[in-house]
C-alpha positions in Angstrom: 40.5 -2.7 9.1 38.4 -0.5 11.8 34.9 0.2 10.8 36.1 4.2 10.2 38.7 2.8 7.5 36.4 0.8 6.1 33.6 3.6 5.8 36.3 5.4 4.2 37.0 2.9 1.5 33.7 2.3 0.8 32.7 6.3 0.1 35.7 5.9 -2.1 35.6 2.9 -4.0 31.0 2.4 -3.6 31.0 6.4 -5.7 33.3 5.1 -8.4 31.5 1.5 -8.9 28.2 3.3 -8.7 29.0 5.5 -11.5 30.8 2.9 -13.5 27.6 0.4 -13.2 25.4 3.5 -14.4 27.8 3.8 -17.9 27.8 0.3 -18.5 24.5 -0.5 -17.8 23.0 2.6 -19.6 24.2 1.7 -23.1 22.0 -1.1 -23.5 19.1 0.0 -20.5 15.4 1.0 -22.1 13.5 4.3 -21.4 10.6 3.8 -19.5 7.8 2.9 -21.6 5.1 5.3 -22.4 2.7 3.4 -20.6 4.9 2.8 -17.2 5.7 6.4 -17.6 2.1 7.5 -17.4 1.4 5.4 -14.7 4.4 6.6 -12.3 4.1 10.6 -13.9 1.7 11.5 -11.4 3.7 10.6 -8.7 7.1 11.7 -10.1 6.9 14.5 -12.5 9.4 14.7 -14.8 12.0 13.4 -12.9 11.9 10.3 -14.0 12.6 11.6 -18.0 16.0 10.2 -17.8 15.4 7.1 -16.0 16.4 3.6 -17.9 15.6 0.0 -17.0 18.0 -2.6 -17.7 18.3 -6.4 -16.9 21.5 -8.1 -16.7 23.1 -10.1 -13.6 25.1 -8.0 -11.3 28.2 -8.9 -9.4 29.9 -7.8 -6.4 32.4 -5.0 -6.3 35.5 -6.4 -7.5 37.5 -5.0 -4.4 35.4 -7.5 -2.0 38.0 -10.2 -2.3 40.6 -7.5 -1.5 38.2 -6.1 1.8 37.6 -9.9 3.4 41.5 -10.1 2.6 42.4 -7.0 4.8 39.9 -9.1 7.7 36.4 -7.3 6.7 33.7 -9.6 7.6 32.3 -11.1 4.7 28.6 -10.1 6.9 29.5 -6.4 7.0 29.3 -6.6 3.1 26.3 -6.2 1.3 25.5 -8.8 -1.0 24.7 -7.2 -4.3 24.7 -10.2 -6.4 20.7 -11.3 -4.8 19.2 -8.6 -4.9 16.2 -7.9 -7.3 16.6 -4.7 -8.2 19.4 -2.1 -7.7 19.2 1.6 -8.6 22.6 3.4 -10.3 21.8 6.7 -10.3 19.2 6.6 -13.6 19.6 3.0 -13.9 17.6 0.5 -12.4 18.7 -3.0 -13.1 16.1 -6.0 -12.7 17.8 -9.5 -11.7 17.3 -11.0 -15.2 15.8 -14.3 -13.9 13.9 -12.5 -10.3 10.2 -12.8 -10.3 8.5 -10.6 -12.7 8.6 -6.7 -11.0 5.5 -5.8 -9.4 4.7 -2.3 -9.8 5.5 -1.6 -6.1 9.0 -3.1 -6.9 9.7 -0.6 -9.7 7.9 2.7 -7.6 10.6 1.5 -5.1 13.5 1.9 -7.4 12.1 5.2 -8.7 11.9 6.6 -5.4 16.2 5.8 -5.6 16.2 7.4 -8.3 14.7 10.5 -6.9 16.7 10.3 -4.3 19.9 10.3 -6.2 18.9 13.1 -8.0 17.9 14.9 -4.9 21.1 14.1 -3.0 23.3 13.5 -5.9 25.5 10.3 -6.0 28.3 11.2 -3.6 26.1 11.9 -0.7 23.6 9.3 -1.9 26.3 6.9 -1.5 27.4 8.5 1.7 24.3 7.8 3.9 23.7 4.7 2.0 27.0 2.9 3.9 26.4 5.2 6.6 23.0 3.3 6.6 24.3 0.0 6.3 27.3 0.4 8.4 24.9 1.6 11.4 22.6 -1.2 11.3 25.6 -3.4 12.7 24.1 -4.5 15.1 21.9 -7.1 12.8 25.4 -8.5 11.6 24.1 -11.9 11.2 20.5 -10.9 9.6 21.2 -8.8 6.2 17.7 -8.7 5.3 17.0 -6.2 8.8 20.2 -4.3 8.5 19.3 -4.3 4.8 15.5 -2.5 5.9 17.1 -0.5 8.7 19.0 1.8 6.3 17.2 5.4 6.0 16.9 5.3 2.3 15.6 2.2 2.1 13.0 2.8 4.5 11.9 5.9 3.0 11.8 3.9 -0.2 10.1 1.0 1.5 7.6 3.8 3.2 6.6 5.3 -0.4 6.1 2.2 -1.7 3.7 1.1 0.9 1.6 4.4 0.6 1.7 3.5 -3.2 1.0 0.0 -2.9 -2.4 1.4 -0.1 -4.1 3.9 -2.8 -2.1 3.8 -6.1 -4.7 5.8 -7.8 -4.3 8.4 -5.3 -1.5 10.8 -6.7 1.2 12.0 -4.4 4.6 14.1 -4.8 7.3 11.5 -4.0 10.2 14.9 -4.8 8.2 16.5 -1.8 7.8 13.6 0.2 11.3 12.9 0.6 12.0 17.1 1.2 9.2 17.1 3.7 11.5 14.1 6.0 14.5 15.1 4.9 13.6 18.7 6.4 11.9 17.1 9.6 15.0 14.8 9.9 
């Protein structure tokens, strides 16, 4: 499979096991908590209101096994299954036995969830393996092809400004409109 064919099937099948993880995670994730809520508020707005947190372990696409079958390298597939966190849309999951989430973790997620709802989840998804799929060229370190991705680093660049001065409000919705226009 050439790297356009398997951009292809991962718009595809990545916006339909997004969306699915959302439903199934959703029925038993939490609302933010009133007092998490008024901390990140000044920061997000509103648009966090429909935000959940859940934490349950999360798998791997089930179509990996058919990708590495079709001769994808196993190292050009990210590995979900680690990962801390992971945003669905309005869902952030928290690996059930990860470290305790920092607040810089969860302002990290959030901004995901800002940018789904600014992008919505098609073209979230879209320059998410765009993201990945361009950072190729760390093929054998996941954690820098992981960073390299343009939504990540914007998410990794709020959360630093957060983490600096997190008494010092800012708009993360305009923050993300002011790159995205200078981009």
């Amino acid at each position: 499979m050439d790297e356009a064919e398997l951009r292809s099937f991962l718009y595809e099948h990545e916006l339909a096991w997004i969306t699915a993880q959302e439903a199934e995670l959703r029925v038993i994730a939490l609302p933010l908590t009133s007092d998490l809520d008024a901390r990140l508020a000044p920061f997000f707005g509103e648009a966090l209101a429909d935000a959940r947190i859940s934490s349950v372990p999360v798998s791997n696409p089930p179509w990996y096994g058919d990708l590495r079958a079709r001769g994808v390298d196993q190292r050009d597939l990210l590995d979900f299954g680690n990962l801390v966190a992971i945003t669905f849309n309005t869902t952030v999951n928290l690996l059930p036995d990860g470290p305790e989430p920092t607040m810089a973790l969860l302002f990290h997620e959030f901004v995901h969830v800002l940018q789904y709802r600014l992008l919505g989840v098609q073209e979230f998804t879209r320059r998410y393996v765009d993201g990945w799929l361009a950072g190729g060229a760390f093929i054998d370190r996941p954690d820098l092809r992981y960073v390299s991705i343009p939504l990540e680093r914007q998410a990794y660049d709020l959360q630093a400004r957060f983490a600096a001065a997190p008494n010092s409000a800012f708009s993360v919705e305009a923050a993300l409109q002011q790159e995205t226009a200078s981009a």
